[in-house]
KEMAR-11874 format. One record per residue (C-alpha): residue number from 1; residue in one letter; chain; x, y, z. Coordinates in nm, 4 decimals. Layout:
BEGIN
+-----+------+------+----------+----------+----------+
| pos | code | unit |        x |        y |        z |
+-----+------+------+----------+----------+----------+
| NUM |    a |    A |        X |        Y |        Z |
...
+-----+------+------+----------+----------+----------+
***
This chain:
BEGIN
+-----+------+------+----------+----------+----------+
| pos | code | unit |        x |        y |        z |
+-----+------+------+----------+----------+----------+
|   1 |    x |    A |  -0.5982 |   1.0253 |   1.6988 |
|   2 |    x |    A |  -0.4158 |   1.2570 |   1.9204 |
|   3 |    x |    A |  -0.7382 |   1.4319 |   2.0357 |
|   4 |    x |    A |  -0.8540 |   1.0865 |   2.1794 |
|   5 |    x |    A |  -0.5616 |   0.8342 |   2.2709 |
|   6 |    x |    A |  -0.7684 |   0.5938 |   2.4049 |
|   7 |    x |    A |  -0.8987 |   0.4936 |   2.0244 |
|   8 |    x |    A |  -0.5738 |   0.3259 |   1.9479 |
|   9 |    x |    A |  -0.5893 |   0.0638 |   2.2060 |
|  10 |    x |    A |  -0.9369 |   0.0239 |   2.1383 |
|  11 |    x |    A |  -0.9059 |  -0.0447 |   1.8075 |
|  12 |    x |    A |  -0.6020 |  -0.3109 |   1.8784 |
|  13 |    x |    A |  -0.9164 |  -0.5332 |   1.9005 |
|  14 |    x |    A |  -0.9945 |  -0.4858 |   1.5359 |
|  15 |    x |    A |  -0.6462 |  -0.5838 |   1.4305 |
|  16 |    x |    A |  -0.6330 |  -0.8577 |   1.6415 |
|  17 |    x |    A |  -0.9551 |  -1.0350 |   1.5043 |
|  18 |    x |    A |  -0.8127 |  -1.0701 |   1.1612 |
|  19 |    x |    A |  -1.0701 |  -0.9221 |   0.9616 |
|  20 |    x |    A |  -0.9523 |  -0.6038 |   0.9474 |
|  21 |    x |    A |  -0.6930 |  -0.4262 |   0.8004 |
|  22 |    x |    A |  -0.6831 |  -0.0776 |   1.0470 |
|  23 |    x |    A |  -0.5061 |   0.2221 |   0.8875 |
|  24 |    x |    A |  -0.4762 |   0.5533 |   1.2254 |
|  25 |    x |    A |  -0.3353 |   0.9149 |   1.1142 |
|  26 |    x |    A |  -0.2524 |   1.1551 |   1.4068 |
|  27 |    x |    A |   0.0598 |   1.3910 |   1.2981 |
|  28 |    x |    A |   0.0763 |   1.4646 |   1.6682 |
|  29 |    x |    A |   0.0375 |   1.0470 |   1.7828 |
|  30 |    x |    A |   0.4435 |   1.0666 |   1.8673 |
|  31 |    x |    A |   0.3846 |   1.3270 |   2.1485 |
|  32 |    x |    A |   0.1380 |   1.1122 |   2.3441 |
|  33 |    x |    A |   0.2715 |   0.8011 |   2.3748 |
|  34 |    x |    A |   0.3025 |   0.8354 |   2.7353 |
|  35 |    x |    A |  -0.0861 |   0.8840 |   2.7648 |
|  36 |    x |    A |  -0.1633 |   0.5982 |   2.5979 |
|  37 |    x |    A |  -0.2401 |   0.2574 |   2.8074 |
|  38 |    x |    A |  -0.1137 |  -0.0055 |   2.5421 |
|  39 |    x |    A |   0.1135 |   0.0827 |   2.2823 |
|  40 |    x |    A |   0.0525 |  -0.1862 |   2.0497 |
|  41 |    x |    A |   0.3745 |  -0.3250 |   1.9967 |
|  42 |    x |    A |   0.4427 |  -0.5565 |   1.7438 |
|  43 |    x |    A |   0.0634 |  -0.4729 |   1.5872 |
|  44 |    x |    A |   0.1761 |  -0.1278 |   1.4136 |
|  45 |    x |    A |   0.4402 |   0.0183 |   1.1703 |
|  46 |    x |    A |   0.4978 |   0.4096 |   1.2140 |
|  47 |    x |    A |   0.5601 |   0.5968 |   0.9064 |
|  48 |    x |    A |   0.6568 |   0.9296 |   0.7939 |
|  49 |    x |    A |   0.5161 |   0.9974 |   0.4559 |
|  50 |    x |    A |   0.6870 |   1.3385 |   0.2802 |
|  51 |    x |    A |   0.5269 |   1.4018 |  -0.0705 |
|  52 |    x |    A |   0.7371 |   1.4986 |  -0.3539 |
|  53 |    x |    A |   0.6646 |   1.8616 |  -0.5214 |
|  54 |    x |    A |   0.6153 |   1.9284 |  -0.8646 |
|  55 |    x |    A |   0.9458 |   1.9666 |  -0.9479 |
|  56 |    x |    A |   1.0534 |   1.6183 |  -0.8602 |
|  57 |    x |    A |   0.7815 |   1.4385 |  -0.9847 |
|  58 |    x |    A |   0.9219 |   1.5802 |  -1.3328 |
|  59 |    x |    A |   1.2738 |   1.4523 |  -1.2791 |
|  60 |    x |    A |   1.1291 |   1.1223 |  -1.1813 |
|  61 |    x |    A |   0.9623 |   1.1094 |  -1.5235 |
|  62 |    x |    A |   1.2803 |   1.1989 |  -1.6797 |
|  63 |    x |    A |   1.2453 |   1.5716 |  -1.7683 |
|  64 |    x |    A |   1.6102 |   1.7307 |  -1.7684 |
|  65 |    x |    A |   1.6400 |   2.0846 |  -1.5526 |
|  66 |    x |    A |   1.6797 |   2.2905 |  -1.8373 |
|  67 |    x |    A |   1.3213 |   2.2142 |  -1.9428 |
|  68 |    x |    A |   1.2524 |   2.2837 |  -1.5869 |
|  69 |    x |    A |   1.3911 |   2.5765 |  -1.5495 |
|  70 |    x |    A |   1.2696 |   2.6772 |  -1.8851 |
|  71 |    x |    A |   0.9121 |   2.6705 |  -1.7497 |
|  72 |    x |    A |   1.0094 |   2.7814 |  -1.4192 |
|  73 |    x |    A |   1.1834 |   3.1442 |  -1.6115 |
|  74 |    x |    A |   0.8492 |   3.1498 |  -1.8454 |
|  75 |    x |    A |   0.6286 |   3.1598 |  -1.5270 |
|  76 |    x |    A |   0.8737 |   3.4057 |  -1.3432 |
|  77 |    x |    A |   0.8438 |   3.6637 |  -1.6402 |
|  78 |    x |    A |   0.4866 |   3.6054 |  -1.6878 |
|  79 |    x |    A |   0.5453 |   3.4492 |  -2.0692 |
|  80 |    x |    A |   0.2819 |   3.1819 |  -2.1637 |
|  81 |    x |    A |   0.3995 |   2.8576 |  -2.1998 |
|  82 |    x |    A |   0.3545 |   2.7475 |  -2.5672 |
|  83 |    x |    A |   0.0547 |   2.5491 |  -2.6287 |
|  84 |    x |    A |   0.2309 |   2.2537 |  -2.6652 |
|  85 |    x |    A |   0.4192 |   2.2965 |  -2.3297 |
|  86 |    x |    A |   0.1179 |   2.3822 |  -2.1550 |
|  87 |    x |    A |  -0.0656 |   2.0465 |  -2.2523 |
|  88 |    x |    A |   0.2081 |   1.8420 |  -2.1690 |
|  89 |    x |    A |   0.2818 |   2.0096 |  -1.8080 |
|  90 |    x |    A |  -0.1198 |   2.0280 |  -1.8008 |
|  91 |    x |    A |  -0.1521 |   1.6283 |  -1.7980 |
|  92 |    x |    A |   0.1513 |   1.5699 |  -1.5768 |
|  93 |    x |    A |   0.0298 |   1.7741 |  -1.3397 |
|  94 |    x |    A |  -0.3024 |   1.6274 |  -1.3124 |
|  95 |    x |    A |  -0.0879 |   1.3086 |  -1.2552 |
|  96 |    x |    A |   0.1140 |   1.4326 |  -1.0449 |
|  97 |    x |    A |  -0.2093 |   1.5111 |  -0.8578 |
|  98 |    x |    A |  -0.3741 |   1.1564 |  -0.8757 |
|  99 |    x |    A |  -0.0501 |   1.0164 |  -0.7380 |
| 100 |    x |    A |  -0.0364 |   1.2472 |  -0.4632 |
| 101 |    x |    A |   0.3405 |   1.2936 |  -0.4927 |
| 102 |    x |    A |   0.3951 |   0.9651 |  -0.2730 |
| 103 |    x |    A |   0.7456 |   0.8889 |  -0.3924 |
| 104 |    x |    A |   0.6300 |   0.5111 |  -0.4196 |
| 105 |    x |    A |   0.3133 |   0.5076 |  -0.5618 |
| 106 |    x |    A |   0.4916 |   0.7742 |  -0.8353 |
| 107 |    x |    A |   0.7451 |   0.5423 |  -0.9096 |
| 108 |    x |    A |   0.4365 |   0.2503 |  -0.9544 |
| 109 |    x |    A |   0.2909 |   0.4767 |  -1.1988 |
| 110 |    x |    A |   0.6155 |   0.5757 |  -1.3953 |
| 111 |    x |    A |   0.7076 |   0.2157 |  -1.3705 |
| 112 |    x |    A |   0.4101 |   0.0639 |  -1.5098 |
| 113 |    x |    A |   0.2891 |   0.4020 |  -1.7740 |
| 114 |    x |    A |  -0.0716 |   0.3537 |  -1.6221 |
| 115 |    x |    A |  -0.2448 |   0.4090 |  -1.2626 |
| 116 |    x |    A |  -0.3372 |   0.0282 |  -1.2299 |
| 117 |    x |    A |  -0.2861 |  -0.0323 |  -0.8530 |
| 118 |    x |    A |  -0.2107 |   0.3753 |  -0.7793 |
| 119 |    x |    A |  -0.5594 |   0.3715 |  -0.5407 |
| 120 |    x |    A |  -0.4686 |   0.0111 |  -0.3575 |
| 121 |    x |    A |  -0.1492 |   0.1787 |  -0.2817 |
| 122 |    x |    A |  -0.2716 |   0.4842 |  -0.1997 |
+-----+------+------+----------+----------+----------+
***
């Protein structure tokens, strides 16, 4: 977006018609306001989107800090996790990767035990 301001008052048009739903990214979009001719107000929402890490998305699904750090000492020393461990923080992991560590769409997930609606969301 930032590389060619003039996109996001072209594409007011888009929003305006009703049919479509228009979704812009540009980390850098705060920086050229000035440059751009119409600013849209009233047709867009700005949002700053921070991802959890790991480490969160376990204490969102409940998992106390000494398991945590448990892990966290096992990887420092270079001990294997036991099996068990390992398929557990295996599968949340590859959750925590098809949530993307949005804080909302994690809490969706934990709320409802399944990914039903996790892609609308996202």
């Amino acid at each position: 977006m930032q590389e060619c301001v003039s996109v996001v008052t072209s594409l007011k048009s888009f929003r305006e018609d009703g049919r479509y739903d228009v979704i812009c990214s540009g980390s850098l979009m705060g920086i050229n306001y000035k440059k751009i001719e119409s600013n849209s107000v009233g047709n867009k929402e700005d949002y700053i989107l921070h991802s959890m890490d790991f480490e969160e998305f376990l204490w969102a699904k409940g998992y106390k800090e000494d398991v945590i750090d448990d892990m966290l000492n096992s990887m420092i020393k270079l001990e294997p996790l036991s099996a068990a461990m390992y398929d557990v923080m295996l599968e949340n992991f590859r959750e925590y990767m098809i949530t993307g560590g949005m804080p909302a769409i994690v809490s969706n997930f934990i709320e409802n035990k399944n990914f039903s609606g996790v892609l609308k969301m996202q």
